[in-house]
NUTOR-589375 format. One line per field, with one value per residue (C-alpha): residue in one letter; x, y, z. Coordinates in nm, 4 decimals, decimal comma, padded with zeros to 6 digits. Example, Ala and Ser with C-alpha at 12.3 -4.5 7.8 and 13.67 -1.06 7.14 Angstrom:
<lumlos>
residuo: a/s
east: 01,2300/01,3670
north: -00,4500/-00,1060
up: 00,7800/00,7140
</lumlos>
This chain:
<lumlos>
residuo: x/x/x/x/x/x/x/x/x/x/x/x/x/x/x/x/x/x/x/x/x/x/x/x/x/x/x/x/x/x/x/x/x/x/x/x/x/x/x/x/x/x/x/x/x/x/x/x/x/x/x/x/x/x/x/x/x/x/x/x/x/x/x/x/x/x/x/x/x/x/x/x/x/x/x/x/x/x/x/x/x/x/x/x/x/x/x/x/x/x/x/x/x/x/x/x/x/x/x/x/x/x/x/x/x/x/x/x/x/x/x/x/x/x/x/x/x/x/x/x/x/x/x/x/x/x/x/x/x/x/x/x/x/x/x/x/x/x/x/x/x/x/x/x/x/x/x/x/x/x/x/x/x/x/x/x/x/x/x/x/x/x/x/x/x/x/x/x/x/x/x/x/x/x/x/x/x/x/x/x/x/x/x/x/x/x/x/x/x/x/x/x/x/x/x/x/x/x/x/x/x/x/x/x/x/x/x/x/x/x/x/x/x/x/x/x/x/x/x/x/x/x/x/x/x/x/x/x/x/x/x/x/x/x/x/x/x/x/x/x/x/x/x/x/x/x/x/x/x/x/x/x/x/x/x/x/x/x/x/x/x/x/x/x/x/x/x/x/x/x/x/x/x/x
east: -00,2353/-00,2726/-00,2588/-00,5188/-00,7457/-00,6991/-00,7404/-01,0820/-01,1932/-01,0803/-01,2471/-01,5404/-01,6226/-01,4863/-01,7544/-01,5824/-01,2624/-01,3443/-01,4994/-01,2449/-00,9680/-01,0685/-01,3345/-01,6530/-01,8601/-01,7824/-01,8250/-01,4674/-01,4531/-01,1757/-00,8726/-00,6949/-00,2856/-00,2644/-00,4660/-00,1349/00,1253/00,4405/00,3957/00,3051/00,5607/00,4392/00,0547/-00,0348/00,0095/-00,1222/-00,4464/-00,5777/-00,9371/-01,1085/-01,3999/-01,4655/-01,2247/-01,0228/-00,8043/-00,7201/-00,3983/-00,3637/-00,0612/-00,0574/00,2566/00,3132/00,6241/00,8923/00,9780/01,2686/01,1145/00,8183/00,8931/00,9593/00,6436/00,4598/00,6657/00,6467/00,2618/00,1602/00,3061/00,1674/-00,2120/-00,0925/00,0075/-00,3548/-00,5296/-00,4193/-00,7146/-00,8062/-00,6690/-00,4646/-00,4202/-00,1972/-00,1920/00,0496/-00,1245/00,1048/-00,0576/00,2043/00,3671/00,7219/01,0239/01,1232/01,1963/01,1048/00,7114/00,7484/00,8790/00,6104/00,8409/01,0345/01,2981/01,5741/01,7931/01,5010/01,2356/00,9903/00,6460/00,4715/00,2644/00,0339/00,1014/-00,1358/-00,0085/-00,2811/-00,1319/-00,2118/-00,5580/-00,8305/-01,0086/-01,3478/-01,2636/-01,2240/-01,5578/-01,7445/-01,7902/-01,7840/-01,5480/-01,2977/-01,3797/-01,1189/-00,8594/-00,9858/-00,7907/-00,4911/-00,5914/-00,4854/-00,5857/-00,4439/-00,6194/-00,6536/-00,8340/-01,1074/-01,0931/-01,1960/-01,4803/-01,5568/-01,5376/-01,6991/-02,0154/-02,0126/-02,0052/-02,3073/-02,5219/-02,4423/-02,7757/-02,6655/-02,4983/-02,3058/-02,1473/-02,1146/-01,9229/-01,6683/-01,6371/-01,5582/-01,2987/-01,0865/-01,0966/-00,9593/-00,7036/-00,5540/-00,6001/-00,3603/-00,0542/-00,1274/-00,3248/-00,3424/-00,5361/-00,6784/-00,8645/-00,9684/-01,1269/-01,2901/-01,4140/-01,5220/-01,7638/-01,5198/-01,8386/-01,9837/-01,6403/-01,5390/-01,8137/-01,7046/-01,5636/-01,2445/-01,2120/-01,2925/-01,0642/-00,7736/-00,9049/-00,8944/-00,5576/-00,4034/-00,5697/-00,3813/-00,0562/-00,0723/-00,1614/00,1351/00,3342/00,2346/00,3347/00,6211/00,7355/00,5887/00,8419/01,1544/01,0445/01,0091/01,3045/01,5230/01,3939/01,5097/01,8473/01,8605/01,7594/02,0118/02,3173/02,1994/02,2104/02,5403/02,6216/02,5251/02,6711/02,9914/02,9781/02,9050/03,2322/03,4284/03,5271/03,6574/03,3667/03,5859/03,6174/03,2402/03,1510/03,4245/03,2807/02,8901/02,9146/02,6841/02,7500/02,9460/02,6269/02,4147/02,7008/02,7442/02,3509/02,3567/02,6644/02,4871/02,1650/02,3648/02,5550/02,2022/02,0912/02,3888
north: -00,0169/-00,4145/-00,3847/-00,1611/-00,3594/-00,6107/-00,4371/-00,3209/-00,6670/-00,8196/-00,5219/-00,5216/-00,9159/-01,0212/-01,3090/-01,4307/-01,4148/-01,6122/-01,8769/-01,9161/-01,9152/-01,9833/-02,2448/-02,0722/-01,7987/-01,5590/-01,1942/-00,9705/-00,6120/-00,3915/-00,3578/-00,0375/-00,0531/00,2425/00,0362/-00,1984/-00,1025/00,0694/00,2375/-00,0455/-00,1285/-00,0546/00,0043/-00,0231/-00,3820/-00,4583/-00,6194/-00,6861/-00,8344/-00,9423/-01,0900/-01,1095/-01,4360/-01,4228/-01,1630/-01,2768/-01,1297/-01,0890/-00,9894/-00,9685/-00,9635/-00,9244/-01,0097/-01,1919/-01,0635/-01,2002/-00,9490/-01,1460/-01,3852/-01,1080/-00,9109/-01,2011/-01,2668/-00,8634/-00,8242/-01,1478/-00,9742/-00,7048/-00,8498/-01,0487/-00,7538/-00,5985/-00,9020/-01,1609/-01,3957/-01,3769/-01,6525/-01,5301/-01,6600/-01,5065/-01,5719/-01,4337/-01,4618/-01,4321/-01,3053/-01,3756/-01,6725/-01,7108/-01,9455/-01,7575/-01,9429/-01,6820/-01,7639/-02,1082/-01,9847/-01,9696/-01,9809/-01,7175/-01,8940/-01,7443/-01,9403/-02,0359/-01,8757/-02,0382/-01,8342/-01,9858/-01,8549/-01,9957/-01,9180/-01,9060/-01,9143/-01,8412/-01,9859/-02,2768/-02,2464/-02,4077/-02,1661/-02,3224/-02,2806/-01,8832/-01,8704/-01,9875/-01,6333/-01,2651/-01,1273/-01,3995/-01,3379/-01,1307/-01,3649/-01,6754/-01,5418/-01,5914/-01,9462/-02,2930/-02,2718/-02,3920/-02,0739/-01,7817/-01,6100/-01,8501/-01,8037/-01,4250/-01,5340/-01,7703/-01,4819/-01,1756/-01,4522/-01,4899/-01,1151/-01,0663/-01,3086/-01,0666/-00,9104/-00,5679/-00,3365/-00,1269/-00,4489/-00,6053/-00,2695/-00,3189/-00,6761/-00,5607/-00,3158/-00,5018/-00,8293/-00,5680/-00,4777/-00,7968/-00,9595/-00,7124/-00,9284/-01,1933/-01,0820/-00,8608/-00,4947/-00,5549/-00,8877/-00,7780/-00,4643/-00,6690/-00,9699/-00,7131/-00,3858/-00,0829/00,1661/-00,0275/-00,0344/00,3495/00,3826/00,1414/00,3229/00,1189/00,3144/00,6845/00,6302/00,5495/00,8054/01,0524/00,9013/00,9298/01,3118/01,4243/01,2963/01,4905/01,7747/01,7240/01,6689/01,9549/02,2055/02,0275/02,0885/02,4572/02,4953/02,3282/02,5763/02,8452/02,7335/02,7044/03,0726/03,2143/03,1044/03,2192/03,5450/03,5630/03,4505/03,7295/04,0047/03,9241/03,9066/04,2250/04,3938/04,2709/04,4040/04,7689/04,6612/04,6793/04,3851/04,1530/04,0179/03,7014/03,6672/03,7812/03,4148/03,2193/03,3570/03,3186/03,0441/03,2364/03,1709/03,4533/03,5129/03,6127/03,7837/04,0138/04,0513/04,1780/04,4218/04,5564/04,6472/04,7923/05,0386/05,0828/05,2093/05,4439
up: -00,2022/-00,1560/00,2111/00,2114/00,0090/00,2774/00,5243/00,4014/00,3044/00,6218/00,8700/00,6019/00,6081/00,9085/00,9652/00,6292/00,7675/01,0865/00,9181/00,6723/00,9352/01,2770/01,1285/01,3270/01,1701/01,5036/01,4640/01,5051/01,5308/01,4693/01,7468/01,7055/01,7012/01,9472/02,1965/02,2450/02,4186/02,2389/01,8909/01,6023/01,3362/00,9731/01,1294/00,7419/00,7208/01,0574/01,0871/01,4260/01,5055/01,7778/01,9882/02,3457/02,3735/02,0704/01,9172/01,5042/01,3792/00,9953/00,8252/00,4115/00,2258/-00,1202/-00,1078/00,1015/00,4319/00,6951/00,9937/00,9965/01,2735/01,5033/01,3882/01,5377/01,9044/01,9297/01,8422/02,1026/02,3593/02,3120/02,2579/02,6043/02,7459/02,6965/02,6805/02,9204/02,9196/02,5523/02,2687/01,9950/01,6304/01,4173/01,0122/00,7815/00,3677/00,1573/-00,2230/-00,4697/-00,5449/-00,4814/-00,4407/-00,1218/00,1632/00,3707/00,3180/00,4819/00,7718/01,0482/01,3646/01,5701/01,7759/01,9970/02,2959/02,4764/02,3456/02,0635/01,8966/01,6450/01,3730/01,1055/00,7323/00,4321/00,0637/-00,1426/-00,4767/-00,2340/-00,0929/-00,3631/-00,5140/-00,4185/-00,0357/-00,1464/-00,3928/-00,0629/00,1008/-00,0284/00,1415/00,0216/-00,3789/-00,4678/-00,3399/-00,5531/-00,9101/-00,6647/-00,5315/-00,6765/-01,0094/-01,3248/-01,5666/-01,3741/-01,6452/-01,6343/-01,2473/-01,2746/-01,4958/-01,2225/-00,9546/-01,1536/-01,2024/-00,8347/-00,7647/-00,9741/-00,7800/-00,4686/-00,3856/-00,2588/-00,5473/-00,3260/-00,1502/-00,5454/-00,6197/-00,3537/-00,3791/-00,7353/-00,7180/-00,4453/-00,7215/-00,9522/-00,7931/-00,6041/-00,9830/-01,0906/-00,9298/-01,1784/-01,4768/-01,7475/-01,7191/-02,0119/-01,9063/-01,5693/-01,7523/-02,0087/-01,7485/-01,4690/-01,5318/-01,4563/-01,4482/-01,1601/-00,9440/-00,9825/-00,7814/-00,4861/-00,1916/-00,2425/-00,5932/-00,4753/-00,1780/-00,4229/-00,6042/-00,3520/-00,2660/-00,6286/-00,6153/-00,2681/-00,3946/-00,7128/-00,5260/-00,3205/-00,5793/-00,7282/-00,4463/-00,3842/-00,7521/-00,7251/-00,4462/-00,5956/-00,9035/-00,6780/-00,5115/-00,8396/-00,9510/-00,6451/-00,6679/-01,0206/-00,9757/-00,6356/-00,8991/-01,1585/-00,8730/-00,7331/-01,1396/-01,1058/-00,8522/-00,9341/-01,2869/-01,1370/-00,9431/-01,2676/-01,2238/-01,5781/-01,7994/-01,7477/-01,3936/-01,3015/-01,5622/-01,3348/-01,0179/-01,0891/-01,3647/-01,5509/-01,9745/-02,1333/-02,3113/-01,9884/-01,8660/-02,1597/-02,1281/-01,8363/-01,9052/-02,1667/-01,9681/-01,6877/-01,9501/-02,0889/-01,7381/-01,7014
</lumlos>
């Protein structure tokens, strides 16, 4: 779910982005993973930007994650391989804060080969730097900040300043849920209007998300059911048959492992037929 909210902020306010990272207000459009050569590893997570001289690489992790460094060698080459001439950056944000290692690492290095990468902890990154742009809001409750409560406030007054409501509903939503690593439901219901962001396309495509599973769910547990009803009624026929067999109450419990009390059952209604 998180990298999807990224996703969407970072294809949705990509002038935001720029600014924020490349330090020039350029505008990116989206680069599809299927234009690179080779199928993309976890396409979810993948992020991939560009402009006619610069492609911008974003990777957000929740959590730690040791195949990062080679992520970052793979997915140059691959950008080089398409795109000889244009400049790359590539910026792994991490969202939660964490002891790890793992999150300073911002080099790949084999015998004789070197890639480097830049790395962004938000827990980090002031959160004025992120109250500077829209698309950056919903990060700030994750920023450098000693109350992260007070933070939201902070944000949610900032979101209602933003002149278009369907952009304020997004903007929203995604704060929502990226403040859900760190606070309280409770709080962000109470700070941020939860009327206004069910009705941001981030919410109805969760929604819609959360609706497709449980339909899934749902035939796949009408099948197991099915499945399980099947193989009941398959036991009680060979039950069955073997009891027309004459063969021992006993052995026909062994054989099926049927209780003695379905067995019996079923002797009775088979005398009751004869």
């Amino acid at each position: 779910m998180f990298d999807n909210i990224c996703k969407f902020l970072a294809e949705n306010f990509s002038t935001d982005f720029a600014t924020w990272l490349l330090g020039e207000p350029i505008s990116l459009t989206e680069l599809s993973p299927s234009e690179l050569s080779l199928e993309p590893i976890r396409a979810d997570a993948l992020i991939l930007l560009e402009s006619a001289e610069v492609v911008l690489h974003l990777e957000f992790q929740t959590q730690p994650d040791a195949n990062i460094p080679f992520r970052m060698i793979d997915y140059r080459l691959r950008v080089y391989r398409r795109f000889p001439q244009k400049q790359m950056r590539q910026v792994v944000i991490y969202l939660k804060e964490t002891s790890s290692e793992l999150v300073q690492q911002n080099t790949f290095t084999i015998a004789g080969t070197r890639h480097e990468f830049e790395v962004v902890r938000l827990w980090e990154q002031p959160t004025e730097v992120l109250l500077r742009y829209p698309g950056l809001f919903p990060f700030a409750v994750l920023g450098q900040t000693d109350d992260r409560a007070s933070t939201l406030q902070q944000v949610a007054q900032e979101i209602i300043g933003i002149p278009d409501q369907r952009l304020q509903n997004n903007v929203a939503a995604a704060t929502a849920i990226l403040a859900g690593l760190v606070l309280e439901k409770g709080l962000i219901q109470r700070v941020l209007r939860r009327d206004n962001m069910r009705e941001s396309v981030i919410y109805q495509e969760i929604e819609a998300e959360a609706q497709a599973k449980g339909r899934a769910q749902g035939i796949a547990e009408g099948r197991a059911e099915g499945r399980a009803e099947g193989l009941q009624e398959g036991i009680r026929q060979v039950a069955v048959n073997l009891l027309k067999s004459q063969m021992p109450l006993a052995e026909v419990v062994r054989v099926t492992r049927l209780s003695l009390e379905e067995a019996e059952l079923l002797q009775k209604e088979i005398e009751g037929e004869l």
